[in-house]
Every structure is written in structure tokens, then in C-alpha cells.
PyMOL Python script that loads the backbone (N, CA, C, O; Angstrom):
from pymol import cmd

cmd.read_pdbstr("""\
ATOM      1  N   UNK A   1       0.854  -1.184   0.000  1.00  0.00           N
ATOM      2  CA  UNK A   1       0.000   0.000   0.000  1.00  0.00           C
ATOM      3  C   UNK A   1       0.892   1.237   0.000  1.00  0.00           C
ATOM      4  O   UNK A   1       1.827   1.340   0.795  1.00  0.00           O
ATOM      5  N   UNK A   2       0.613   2.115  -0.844  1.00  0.00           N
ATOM      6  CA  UNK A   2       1.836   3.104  -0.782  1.00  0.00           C
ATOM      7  C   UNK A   2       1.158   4.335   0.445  1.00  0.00           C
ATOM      8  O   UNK A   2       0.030   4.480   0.916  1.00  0.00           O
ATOM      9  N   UNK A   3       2.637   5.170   0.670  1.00  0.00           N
ATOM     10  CA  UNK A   3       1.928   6.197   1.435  1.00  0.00           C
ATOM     11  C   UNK A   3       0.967   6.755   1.709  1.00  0.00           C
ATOM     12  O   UNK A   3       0.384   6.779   2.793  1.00  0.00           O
ATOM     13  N   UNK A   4       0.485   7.703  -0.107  1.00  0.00           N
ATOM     14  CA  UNK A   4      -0.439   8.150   0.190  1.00  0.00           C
ATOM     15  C   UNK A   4      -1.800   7.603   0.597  1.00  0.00           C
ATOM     16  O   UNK A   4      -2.582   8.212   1.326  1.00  0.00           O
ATOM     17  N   UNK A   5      -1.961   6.715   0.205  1.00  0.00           N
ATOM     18  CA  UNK A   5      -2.997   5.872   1.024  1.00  0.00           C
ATOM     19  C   UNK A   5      -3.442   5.362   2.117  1.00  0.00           C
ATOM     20  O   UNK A   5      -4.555   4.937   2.425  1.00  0.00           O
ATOM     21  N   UNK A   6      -1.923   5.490   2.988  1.00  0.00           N
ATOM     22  CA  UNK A   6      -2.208   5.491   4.445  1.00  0.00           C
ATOM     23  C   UNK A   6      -2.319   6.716   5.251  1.00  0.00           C
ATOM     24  O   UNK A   6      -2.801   6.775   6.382  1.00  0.00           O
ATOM     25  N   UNK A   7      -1.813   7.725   4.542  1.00  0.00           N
ATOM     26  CA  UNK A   7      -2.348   9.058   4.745  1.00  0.00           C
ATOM     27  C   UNK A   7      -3.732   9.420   4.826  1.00  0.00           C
ATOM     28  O   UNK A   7      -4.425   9.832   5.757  1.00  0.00           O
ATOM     29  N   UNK A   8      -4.022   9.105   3.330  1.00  0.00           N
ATOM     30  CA  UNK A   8      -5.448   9.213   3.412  1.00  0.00           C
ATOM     31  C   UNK A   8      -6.636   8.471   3.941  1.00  0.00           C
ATOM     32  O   UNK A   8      -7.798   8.872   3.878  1.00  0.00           O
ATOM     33  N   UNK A   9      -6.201   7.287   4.496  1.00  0.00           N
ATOM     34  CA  UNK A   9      -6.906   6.380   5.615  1.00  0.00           C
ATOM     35  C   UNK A   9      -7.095   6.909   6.758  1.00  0.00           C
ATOM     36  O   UNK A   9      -8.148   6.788   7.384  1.00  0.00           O
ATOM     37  N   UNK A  10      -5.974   7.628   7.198  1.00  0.00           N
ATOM     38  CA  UNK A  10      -5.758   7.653   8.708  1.00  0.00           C
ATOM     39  C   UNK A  10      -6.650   8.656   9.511  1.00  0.00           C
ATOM     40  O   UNK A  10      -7.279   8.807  10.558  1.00  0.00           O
ATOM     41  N   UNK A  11      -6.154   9.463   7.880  1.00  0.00           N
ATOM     42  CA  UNK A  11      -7.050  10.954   8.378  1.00  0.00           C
ATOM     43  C   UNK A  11      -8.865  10.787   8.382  1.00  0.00           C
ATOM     44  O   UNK A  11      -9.673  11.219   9.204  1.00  0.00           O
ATOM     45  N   UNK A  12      -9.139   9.792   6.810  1.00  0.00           N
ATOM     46  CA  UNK A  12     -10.526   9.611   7.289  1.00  0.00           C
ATOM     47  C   UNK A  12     -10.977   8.811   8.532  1.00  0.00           C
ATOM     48  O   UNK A  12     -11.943   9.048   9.257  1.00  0.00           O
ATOM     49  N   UNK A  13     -10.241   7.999   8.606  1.00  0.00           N
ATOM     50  CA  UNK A  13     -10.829   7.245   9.882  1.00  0.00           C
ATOM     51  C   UNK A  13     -10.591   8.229  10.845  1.00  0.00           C
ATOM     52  O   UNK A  13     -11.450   8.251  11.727  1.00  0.00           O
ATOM     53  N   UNK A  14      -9.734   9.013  10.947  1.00  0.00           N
ATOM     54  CA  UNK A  14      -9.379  10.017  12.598  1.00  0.00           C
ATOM     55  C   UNK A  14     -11.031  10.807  12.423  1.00  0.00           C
ATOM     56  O   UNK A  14     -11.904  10.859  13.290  1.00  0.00           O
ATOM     57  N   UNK A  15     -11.091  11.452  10.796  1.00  0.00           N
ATOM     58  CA  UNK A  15     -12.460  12.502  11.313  1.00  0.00           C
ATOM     59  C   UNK A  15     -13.533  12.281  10.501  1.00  0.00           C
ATOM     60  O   UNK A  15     -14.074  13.166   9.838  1.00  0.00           O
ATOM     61  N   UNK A  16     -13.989  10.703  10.537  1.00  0.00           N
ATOM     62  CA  UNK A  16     -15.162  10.394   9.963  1.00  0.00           C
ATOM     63  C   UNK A  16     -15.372   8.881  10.595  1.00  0.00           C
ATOM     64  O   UNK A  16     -16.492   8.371  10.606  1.00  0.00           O
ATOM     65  N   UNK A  17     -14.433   8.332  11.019  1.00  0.00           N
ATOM     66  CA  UNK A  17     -15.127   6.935  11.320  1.00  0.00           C
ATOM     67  C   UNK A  17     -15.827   6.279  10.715  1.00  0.00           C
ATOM     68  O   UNK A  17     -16.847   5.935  11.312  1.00  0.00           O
ATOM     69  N   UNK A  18     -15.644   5.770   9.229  1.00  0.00           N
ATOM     70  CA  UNK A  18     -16.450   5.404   8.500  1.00  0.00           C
ATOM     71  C   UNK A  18     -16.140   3.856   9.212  1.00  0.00           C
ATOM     72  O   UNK A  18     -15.289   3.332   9.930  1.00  0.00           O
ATOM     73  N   UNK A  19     -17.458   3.486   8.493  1.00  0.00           N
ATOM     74  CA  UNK A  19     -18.095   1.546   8.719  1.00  0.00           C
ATOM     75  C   UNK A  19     -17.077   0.980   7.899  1.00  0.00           C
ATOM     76  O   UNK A  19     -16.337   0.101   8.341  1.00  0.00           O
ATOM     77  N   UNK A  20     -16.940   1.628   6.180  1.00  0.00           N
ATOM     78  CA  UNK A  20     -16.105   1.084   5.507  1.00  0.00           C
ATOM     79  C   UNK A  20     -15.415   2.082   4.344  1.00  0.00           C
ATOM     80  O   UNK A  20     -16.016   2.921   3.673  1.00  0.00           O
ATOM     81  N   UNK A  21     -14.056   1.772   4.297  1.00  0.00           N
ATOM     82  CA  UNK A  21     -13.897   2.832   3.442  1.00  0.00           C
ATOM     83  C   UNK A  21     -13.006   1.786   2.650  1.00  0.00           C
ATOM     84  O   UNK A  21     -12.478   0.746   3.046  1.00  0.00           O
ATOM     85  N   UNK A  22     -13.009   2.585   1.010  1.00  0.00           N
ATOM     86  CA  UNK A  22     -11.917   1.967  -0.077  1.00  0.00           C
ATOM     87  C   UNK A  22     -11.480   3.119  -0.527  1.00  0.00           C
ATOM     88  O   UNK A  22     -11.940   4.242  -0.736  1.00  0.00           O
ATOM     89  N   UNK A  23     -10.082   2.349  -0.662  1.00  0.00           N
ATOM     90  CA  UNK A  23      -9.430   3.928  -1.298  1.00  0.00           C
ATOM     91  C   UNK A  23      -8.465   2.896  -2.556  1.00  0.00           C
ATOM     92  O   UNK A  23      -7.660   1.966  -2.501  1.00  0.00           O
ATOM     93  N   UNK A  24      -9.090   3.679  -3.575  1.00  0.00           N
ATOM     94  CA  UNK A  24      -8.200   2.832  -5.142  1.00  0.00           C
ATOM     95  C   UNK A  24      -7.432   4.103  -5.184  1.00  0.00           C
ATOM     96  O   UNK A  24      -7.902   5.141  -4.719  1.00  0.00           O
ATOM     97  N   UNK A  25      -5.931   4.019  -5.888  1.00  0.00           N
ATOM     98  CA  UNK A  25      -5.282   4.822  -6.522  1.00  0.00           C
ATOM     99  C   UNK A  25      -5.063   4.566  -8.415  1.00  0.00           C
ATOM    100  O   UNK A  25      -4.350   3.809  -9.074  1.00  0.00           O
ATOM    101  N   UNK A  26      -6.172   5.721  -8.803  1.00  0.00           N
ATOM    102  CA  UNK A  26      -6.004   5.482 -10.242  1.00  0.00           C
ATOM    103  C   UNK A  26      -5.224   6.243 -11.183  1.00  0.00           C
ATOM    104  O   UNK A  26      -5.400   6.331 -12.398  1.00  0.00           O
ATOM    105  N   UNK A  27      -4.070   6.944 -10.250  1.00  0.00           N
ATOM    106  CA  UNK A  27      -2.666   7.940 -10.990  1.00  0.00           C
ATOM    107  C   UNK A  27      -2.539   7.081 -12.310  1.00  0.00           C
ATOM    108  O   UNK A  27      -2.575   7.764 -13.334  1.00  0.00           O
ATOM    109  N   UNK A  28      -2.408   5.831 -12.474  1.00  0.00           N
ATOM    110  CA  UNK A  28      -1.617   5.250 -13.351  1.00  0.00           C
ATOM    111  C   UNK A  28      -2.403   5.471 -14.712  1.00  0.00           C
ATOM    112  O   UNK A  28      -1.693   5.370 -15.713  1.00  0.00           O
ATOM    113  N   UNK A  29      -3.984   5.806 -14.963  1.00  0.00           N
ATOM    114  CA  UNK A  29      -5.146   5.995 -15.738  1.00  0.00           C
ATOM    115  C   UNK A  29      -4.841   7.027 -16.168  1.00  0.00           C
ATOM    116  O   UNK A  29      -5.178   7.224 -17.335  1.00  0.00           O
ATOM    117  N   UNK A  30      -3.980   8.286 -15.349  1.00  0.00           N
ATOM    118  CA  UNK A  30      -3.701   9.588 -15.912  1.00  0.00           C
ATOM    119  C   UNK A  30      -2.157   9.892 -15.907  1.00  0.00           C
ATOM    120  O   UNK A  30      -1.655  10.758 -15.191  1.00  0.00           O
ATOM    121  N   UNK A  31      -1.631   9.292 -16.562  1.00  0.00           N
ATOM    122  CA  UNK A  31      -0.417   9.603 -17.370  1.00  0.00           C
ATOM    123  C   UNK A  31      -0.607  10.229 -18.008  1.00  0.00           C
ATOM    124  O   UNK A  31      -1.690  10.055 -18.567  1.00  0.00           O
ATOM    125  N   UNK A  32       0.190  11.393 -18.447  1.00  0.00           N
ATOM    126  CA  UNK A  32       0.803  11.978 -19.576  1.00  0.00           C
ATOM    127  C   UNK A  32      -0.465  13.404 -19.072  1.00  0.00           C
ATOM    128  O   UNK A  32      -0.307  14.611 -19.251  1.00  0.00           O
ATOM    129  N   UNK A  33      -1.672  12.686 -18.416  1.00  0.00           N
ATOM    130  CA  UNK A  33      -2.535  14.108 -18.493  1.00  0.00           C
ATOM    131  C   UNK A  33      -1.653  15.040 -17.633  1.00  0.00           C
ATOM    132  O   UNK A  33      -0.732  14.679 -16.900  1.00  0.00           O
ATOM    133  N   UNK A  34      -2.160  16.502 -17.881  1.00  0.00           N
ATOM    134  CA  UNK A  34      -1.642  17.438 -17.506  1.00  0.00           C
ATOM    135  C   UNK A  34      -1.802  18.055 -16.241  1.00  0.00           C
ATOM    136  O   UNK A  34      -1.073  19.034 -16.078  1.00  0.00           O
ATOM    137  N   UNK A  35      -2.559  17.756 -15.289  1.00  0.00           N
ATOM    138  CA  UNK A  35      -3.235  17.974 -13.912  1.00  0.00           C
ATOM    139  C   UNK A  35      -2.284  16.532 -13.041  1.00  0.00           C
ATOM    140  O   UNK A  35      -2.182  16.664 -11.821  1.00  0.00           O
ATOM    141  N   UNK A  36      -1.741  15.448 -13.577  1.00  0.00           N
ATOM    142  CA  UNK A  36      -0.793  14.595 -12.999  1.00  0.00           C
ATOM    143  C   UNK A  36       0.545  15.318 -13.357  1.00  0.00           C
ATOM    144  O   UNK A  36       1.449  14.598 -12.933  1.00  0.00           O
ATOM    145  N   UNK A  37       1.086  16.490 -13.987  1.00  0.00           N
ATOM    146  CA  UNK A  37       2.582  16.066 -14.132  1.00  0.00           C
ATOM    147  C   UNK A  37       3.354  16.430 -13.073  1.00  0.00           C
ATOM    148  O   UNK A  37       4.536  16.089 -13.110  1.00  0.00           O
ATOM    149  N   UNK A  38       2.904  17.122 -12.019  1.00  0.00           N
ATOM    150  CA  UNK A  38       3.390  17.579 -10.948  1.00  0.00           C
ATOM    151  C   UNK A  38       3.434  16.731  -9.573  1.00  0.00           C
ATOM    152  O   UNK A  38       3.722  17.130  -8.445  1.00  0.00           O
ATOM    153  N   UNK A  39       2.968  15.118 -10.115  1.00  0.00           N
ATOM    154  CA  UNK A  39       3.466  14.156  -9.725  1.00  0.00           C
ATOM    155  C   UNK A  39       2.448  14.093  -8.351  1.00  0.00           C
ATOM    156  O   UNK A  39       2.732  13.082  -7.709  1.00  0.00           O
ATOM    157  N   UNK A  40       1.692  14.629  -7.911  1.00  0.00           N
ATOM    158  CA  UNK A  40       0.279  14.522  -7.275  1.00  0.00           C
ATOM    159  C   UNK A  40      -0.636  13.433  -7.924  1.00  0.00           C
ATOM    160  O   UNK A  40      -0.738  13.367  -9.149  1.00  0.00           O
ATOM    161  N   UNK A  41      -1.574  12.232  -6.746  1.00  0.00           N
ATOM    162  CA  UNK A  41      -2.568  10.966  -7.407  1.00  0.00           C
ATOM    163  C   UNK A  41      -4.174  11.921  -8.053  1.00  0.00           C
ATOM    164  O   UNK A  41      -4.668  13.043  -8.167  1.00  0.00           O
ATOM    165  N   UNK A  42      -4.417  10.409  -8.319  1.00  0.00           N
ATOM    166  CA  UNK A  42      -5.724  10.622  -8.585  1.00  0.00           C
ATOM    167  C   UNK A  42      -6.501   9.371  -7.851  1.00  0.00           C
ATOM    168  O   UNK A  42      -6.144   8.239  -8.178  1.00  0.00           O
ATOM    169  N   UNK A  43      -7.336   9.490  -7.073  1.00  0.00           N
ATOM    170  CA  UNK A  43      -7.812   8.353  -6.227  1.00  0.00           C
ATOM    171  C   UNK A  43      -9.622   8.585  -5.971  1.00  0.00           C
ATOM    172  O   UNK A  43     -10.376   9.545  -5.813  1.00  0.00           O
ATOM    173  N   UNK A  44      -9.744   7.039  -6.048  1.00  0.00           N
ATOM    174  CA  UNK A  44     -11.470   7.155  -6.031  1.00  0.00           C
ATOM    175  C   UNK A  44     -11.861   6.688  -4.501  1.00  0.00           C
ATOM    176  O   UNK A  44     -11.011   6.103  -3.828  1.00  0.00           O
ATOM    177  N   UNK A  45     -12.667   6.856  -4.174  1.00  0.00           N
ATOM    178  CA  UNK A  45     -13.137   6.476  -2.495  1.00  0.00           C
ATOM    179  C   UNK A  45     -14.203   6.324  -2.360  1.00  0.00           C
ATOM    180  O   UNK A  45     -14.920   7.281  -2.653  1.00  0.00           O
ATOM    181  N   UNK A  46     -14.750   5.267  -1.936  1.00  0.00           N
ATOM    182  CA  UNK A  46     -16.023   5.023  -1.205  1.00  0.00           C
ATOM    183  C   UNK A  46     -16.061   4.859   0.123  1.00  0.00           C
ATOM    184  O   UNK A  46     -15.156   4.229   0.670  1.00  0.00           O
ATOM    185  N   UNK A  47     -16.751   5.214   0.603  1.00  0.00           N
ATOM    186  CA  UNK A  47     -16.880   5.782   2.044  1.00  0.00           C
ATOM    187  C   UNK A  47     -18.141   5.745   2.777  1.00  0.00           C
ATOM    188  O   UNK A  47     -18.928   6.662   2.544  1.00  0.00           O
ATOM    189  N   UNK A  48     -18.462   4.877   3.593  1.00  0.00           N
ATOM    190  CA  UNK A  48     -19.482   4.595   4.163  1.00  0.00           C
ATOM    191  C   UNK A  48     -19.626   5.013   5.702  1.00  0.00           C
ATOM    192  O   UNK A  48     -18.903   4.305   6.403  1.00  0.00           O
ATOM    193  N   UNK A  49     -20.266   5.845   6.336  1.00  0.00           N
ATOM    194  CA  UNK A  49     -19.838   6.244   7.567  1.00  0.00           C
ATOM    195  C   UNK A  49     -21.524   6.973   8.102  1.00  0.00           C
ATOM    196  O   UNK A  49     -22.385   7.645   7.532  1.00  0.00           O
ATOM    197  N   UNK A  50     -21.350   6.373   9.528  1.00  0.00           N
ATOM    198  CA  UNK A  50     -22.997   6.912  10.213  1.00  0.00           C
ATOM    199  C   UNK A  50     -23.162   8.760  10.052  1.00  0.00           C
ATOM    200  O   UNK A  50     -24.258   9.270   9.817  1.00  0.00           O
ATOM    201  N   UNK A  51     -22.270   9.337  10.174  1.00  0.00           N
ATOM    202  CA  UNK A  51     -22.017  11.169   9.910  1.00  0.00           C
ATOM    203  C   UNK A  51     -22.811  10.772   8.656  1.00  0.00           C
ATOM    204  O   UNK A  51     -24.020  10.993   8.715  1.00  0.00           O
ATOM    205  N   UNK A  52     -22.480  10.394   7.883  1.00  0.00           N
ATOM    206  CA  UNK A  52     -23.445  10.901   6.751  1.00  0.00           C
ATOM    207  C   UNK A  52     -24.721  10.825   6.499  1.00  0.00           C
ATOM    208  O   UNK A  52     -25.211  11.467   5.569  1.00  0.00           O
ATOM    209  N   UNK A  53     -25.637   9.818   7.500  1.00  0.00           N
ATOM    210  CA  UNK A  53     -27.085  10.128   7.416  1.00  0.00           C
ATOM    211  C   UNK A  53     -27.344  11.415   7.645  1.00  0.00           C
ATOM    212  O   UNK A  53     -26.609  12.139   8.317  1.00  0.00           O
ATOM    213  N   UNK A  54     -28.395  11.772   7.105  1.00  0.00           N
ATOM    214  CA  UNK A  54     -29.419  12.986   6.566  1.00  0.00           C
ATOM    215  C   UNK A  54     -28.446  14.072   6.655  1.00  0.00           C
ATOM    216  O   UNK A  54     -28.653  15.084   7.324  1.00  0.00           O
ATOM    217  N   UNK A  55     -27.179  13.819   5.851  1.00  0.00           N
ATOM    218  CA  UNK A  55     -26.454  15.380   4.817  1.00  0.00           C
ATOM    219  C   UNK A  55     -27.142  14.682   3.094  1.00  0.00           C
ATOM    220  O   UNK A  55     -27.632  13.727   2.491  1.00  0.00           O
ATOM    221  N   UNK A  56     -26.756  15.817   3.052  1.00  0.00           N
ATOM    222  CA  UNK A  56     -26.602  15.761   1.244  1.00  0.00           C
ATOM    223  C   UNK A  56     -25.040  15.836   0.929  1.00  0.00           C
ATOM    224  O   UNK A  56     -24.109  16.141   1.675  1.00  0.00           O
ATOM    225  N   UNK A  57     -25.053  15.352  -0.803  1.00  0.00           N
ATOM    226  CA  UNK A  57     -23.947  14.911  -1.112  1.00  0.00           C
ATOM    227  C   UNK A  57     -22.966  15.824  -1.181  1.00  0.00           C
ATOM    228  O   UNK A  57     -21.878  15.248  -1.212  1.00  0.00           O
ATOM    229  N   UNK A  58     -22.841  17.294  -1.230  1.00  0.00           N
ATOM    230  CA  UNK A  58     -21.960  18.271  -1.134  1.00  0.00           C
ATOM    231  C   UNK A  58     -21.706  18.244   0.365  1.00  0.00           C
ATOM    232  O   UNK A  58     -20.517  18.191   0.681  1.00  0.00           O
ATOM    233  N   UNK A  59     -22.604  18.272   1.353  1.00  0.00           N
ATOM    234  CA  UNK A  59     -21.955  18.274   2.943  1.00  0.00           C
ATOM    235  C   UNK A  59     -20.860  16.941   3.279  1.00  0.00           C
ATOM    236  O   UNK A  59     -19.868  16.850   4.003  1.00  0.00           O
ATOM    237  N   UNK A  60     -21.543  16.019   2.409  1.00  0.00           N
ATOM    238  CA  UNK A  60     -20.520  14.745   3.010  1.00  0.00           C
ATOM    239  C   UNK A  60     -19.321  14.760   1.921  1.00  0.00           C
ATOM    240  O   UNK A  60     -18.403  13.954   2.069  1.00  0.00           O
ATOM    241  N   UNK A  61     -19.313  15.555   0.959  1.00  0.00           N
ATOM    242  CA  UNK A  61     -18.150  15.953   0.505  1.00  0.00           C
ATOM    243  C   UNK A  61     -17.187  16.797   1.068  1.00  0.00           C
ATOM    244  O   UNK A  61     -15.977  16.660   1.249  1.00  0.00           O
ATOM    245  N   UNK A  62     -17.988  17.711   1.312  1.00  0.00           N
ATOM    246  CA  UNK A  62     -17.034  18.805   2.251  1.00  0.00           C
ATOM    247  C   UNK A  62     -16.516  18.292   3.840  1.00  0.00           C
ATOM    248  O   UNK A  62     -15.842  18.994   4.593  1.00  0.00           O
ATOM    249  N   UNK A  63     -16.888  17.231   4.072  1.00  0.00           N
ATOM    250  CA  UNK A  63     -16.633  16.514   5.401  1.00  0.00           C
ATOM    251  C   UNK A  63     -15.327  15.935   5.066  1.00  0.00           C
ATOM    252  O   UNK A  63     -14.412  16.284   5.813  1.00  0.00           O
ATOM    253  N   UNK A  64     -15.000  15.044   4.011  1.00  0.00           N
ATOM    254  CA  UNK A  64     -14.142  14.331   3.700  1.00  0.00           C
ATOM    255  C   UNK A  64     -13.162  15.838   3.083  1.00  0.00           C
ATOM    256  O   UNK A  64     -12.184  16.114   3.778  1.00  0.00           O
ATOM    257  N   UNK A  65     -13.301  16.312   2.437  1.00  0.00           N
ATOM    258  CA  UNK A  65     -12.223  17.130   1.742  1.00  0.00           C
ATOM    259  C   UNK A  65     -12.108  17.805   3.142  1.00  0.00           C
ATOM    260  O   UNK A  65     -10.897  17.729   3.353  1.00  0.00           O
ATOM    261  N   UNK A  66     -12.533  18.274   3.963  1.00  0.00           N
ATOM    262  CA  UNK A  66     -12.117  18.796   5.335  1.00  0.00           C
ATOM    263  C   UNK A  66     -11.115  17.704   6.049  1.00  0.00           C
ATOM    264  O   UNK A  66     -10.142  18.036   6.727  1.00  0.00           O
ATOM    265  N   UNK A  67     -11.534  16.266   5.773  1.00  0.00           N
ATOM    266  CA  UNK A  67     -10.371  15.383   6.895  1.00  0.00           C
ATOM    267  C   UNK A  67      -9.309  15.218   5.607  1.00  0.00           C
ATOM    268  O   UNK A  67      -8.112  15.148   5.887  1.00  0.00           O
ATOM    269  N   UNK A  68      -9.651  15.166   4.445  1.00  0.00           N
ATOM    270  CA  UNK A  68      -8.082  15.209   4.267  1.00  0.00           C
ATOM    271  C   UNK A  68      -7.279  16.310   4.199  1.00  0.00           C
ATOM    272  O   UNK A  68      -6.069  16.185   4.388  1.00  0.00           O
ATOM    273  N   UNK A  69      -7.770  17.372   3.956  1.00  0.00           N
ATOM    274  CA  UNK A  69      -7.142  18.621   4.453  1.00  0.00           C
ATOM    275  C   UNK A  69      -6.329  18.810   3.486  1.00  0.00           C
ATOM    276  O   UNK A  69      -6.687  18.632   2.322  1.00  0.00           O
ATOM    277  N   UNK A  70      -4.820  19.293   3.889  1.00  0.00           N
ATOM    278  CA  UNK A  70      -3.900  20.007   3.257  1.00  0.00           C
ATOM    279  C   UNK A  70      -3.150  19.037   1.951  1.00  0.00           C
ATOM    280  O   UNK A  70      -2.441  19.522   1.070  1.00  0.00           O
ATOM    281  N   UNK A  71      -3.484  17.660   2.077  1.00  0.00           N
ATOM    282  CA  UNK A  71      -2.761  16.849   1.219  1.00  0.00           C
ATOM    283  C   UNK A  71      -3.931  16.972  -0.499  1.00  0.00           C
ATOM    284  O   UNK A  71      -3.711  16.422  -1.578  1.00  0.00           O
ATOM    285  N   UNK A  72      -5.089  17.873  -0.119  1.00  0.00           N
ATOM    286  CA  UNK A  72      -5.513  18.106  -1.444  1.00  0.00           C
ATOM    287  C   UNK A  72      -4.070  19.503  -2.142  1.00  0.00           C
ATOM    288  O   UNK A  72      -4.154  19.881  -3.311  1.00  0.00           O
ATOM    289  N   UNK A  73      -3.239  19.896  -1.465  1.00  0.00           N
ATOM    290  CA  UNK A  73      -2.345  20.988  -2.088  1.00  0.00           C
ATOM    291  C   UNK A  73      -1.122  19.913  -2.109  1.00  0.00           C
ATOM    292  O   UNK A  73      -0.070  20.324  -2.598  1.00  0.00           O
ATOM    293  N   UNK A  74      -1.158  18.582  -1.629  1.00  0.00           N
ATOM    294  CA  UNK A  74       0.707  18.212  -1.317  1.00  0.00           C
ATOM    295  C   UNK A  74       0.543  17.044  -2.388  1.00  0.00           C
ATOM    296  O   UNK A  74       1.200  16.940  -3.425  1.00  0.00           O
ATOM    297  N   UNK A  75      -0.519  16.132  -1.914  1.00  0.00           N
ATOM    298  CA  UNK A  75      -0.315  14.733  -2.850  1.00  0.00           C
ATOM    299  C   UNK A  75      -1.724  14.679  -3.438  1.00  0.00           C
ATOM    300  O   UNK A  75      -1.677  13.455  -3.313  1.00  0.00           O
ATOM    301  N   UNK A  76      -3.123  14.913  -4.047  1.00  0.00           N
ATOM    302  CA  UNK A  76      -4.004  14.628  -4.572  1.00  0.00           C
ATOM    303  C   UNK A  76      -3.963  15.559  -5.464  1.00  0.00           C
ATOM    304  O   UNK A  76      -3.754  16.735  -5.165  1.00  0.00           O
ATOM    305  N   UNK A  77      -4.137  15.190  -6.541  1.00  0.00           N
ATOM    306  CA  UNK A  77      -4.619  16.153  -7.852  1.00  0.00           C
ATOM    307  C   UNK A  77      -5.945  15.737  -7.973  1.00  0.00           C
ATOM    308  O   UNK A  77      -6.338  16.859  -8.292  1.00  0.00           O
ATOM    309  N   UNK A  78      -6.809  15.172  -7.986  1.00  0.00           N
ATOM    310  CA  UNK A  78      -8.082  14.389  -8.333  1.00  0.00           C
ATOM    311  C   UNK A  78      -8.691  13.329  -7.013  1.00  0.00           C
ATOM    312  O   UNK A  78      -8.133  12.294  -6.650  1.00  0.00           O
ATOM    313  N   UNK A  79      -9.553  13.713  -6.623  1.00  0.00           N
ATOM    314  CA  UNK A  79     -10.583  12.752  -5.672  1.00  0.00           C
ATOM    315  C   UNK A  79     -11.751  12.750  -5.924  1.00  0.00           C
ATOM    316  O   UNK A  79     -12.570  13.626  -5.645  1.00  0.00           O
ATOM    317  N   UNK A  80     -11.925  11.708  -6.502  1.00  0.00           N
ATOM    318  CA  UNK A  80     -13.834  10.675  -6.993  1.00  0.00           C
ATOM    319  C   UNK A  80     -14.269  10.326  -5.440  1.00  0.00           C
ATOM    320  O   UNK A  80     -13.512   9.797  -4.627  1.00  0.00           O
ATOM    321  N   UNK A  81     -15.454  10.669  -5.216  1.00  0.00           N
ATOM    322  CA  UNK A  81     -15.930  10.008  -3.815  1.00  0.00           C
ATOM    323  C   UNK A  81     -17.474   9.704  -4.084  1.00  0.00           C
ATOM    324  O   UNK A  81     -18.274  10.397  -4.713  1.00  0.00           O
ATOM    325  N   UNK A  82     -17.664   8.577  -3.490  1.00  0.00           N
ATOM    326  CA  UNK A  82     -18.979   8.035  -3.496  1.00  0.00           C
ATOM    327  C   UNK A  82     -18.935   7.978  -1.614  1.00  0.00           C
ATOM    328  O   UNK A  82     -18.186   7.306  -0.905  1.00  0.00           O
ATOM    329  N   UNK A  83     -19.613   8.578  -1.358  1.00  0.00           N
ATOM    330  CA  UNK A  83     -20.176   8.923   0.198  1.00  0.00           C
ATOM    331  C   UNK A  83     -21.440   8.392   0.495  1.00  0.00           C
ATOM    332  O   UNK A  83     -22.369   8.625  -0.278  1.00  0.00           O
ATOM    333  N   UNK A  84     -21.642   7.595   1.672  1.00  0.00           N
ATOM    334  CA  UNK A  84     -23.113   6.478   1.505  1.00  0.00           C
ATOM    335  C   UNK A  84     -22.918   6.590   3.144  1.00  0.00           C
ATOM    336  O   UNK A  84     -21.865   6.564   3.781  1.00  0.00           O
ATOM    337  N   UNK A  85     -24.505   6.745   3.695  1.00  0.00           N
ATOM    338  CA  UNK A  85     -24.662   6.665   4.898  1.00  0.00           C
ATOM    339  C   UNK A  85     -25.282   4.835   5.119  1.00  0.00           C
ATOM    340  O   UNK A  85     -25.811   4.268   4.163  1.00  0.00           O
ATOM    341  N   UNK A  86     -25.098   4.098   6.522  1.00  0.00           N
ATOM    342  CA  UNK A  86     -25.039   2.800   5.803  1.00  0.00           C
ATOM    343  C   UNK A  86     -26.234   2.262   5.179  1.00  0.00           C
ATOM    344  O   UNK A  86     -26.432   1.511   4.224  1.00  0.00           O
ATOM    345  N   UNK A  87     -26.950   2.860   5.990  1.00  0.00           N
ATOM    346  CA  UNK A  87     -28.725   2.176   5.328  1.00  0.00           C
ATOM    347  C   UNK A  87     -28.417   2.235   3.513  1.00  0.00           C
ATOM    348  O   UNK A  87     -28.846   1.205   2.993  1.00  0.00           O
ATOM    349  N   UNK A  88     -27.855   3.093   2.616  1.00  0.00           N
ATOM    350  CA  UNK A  88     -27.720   3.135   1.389  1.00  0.00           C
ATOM    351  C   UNK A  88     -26.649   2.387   0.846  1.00  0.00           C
ATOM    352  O   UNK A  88     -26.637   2.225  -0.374  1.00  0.00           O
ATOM    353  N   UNK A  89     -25.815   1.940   1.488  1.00  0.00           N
ATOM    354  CA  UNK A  89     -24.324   0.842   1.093  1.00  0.00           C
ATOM    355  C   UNK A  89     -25.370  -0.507   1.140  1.00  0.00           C
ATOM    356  O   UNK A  89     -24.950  -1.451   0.470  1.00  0.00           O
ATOM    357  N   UNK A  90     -26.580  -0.719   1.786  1.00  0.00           N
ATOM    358  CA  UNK A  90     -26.977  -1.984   1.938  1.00  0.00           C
ATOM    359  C   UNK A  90     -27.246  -2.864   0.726  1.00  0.00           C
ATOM    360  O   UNK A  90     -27.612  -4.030   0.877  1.00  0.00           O
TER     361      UNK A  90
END
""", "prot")
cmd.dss("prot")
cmd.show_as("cartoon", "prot")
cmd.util.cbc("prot")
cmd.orient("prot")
């Protein structure tokens, strides 16, 4: 598992406690594009966590881009998130 991925675990689990989370790294899909050359991922996430009953999908976005914080300026160029409170992962 490379770094950034345990980065970005640690922090969601520290400020979301999700039930279940996946974190794919799909940098390798964006070669050559121009938003990768500065050597920052691109990673998709699903994220299942009780905080997210009754938000909408921009609040439980802004929840997660809040726990990962500063590594959207150090290591993410691109984050896909599918955010599911659990009754909807069922």
C-alpha cells in the first residue's frame, strides 16, 4: 500500500469513522494528463460512515475534503468520492 494511502486512511478514519472505506489509486489511468505532471494521485473512495445520514452529497463531501485537508495541495490532484450513509451501502 503506498503512502499516500495510508495518509489518506488515517485521516478519514481520525475525522469520519467510516463503517467502511476503499481507497483505489487510479494515478496510473492519468499519465501523460496534464493535472498529474506535478506528480500529485488521482484516487477514487467510497466511504461509508454513520455522519453521513441525513447530509446531502456536497456536505458529506465537504466533510471528507475537510479530513483530508492540506494533502488536497501536497499529494491529490483528483478525488472521486462516493459517500453512503449505511442504510444506502446496503
Amino acid at each position: 500500500m503506498s503512502a499516500r494511502i495510508d495518509q489518506l486512511r488515517a485521516r478519514i478514519e481520525r475525522e469520519i469513522a467510516p463503517t467502511s472505506l476503499e481507497i483505489f489509486d487510479e494515478s496510473h489511468r492519468h499519465v501523460g494528463h496534464a493535472g498529474a505532471a506535478d506528480g500529485r494521485g488521482h484516487f477514487r473512495l467510497r466511504v461509508v460512515a454513520e455522519c453521513f445520514r441525513d447530509l446531502g452529497s456536497l456536505a458529506r463531501h465537504r466533510r471528507i475534503y475537510a479530513a483530508v485537508g492540506d494533502l488536497m495541495d501536497t499529494d491529490i490532484h483528483a478525488l472521486s468520492i462516493e459517500a453512503l450513509s449505511p442504510e444506502e451501502s446496503a
